[in-house]
C-alpha positions as CSV (number, residue, x, y, z in Angstrom):
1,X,-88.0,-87.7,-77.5
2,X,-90.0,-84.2,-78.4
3,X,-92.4,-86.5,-80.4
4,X,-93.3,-88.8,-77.4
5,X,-93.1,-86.1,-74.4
6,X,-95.7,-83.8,-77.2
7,X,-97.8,-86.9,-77.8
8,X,-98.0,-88.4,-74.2
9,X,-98.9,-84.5,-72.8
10,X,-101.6,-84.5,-75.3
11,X,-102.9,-87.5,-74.3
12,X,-102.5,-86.6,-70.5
13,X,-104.2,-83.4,-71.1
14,X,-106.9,-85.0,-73.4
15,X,-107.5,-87.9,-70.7
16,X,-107.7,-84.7,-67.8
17,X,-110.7,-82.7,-69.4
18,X,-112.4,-86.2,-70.7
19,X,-112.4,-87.4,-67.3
20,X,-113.3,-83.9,-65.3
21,X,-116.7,-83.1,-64.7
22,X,-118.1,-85.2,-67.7
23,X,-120.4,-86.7,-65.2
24,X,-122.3,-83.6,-63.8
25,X,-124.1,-82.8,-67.2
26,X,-125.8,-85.8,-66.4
27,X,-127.2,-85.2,-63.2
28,X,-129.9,-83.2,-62.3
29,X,-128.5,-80.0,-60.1
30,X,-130.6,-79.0,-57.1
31,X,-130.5,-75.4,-56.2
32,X,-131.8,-74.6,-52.5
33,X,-134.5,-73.2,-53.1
34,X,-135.7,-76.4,-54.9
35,X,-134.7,-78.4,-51.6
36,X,-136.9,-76.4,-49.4
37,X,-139.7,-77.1,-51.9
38,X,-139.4,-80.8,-51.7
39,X,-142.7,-82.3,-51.1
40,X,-142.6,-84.6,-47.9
41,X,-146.0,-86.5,-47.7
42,X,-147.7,-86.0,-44.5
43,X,-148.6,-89.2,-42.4
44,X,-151.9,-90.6,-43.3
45,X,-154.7,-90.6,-40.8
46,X,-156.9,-93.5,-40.5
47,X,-160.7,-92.8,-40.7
48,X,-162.4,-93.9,-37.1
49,X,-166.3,-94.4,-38.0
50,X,-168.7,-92.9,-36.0
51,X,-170.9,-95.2,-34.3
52,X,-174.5,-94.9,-35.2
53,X,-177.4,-94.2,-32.8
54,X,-180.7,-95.9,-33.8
55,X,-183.8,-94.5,-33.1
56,X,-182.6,-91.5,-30.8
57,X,-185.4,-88.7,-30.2
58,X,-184.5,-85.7,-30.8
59,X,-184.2,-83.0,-27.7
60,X,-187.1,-81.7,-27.0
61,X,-186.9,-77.4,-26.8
62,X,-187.5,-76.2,-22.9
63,X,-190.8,-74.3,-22.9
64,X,-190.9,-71.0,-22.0
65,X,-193.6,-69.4,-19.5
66,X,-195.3,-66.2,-21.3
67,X,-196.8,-64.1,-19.0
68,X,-200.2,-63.7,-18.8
69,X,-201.1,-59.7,-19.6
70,X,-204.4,-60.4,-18.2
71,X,-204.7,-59.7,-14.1
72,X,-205.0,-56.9,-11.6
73,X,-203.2,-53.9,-13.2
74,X,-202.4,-51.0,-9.7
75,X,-201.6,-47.5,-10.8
76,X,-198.1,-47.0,-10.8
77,X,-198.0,-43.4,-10.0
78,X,-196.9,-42.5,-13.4
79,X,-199.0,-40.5,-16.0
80,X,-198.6,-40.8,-19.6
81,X,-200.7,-38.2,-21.5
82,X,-202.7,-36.8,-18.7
83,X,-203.6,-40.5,-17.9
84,X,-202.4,-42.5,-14.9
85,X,-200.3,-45.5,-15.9
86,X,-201.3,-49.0,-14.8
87,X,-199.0,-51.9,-14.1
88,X,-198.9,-55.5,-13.1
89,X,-196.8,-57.7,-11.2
90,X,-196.0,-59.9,-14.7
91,X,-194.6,-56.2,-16.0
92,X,-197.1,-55.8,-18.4
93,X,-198.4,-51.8,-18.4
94,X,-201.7,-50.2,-19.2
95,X,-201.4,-46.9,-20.7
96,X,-203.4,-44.6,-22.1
97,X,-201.6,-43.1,-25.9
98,X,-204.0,-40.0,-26.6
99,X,-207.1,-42.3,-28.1
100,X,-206.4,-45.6,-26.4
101,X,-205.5,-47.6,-24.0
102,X,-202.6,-49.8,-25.0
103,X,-201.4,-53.1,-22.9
104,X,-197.6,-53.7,-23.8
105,X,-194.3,-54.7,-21.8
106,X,-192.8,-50.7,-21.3
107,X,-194.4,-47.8,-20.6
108,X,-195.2,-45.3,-24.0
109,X,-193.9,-48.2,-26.3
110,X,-192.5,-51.8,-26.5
111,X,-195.0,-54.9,-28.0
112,X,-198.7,-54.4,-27.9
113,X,-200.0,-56.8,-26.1
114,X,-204.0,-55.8,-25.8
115,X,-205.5,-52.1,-27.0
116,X,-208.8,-50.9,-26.6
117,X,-211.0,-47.6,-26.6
118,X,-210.4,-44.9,-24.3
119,X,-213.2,-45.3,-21.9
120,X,-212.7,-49.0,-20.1
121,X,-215.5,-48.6,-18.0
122,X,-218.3,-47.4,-20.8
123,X,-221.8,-48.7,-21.0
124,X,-222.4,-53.1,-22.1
125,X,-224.2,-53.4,-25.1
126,X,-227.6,-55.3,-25.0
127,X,-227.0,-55.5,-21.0
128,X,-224.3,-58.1,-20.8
């Protein structure tokens, strides 16, 4: 009877650690950090073509009114290097910088719109 209880506990316990966990080698084991970087494919989104206008002008650009720097220029009260200072109503001013007299949009600087000599009322040449 020792002969058959040895040989049917070896076979029992031969059968056990055949038949435990013989079938997880062969399976791939997923950690969680490889779950959370499972790839789920995002929905597609169908194209929508854009209709296309024929033959649409472009806009045209808004004009802009320059002023005109010509005009009546009134002393402004002012004086810029011993000279009075001249403006007009488009605010365009006529001042005098030490050798001429300077058209521009700000008094003692700003863009030059006109310059000329120092004496605006000097003799015509040839009479005209």
């Amino acid at each position: 009877m020792s002969k058959f209880f040895t040989t049917s506990s070896l076979f029992l316990l031969i059968f056990f650690f055949v038949a435990c966990g013989g079938d997880e080698s062969s399976e791939e084991v997923v950690t969680s950090e490889e779950k959370t970087e499972e790839i789920i494919p995002e929905p597609s989104i169908p194209e929508v073509e854009e209709p296309v206008a024929a033959n649409i002008p472009p806009p045209k650009p808004k004009e802009v009114k320059v002023p005109n720097p010509n005009g009546v220029y009134l002393p402004t009260g002012e004086e810029k290097n011993g000279k009075p200072v001249y403006a007009n109503a488009d605010g365009f001013v006529m001042w005098y910088n030490g050798s001429t007299w300077r058209i521009t949009d700000r008094t003692g600087g700003g863009n030059l719109v006109a310059s000329g000599n120092a004496d605006l009322n000097g003799k015509w040449s040839n009479g005209g």
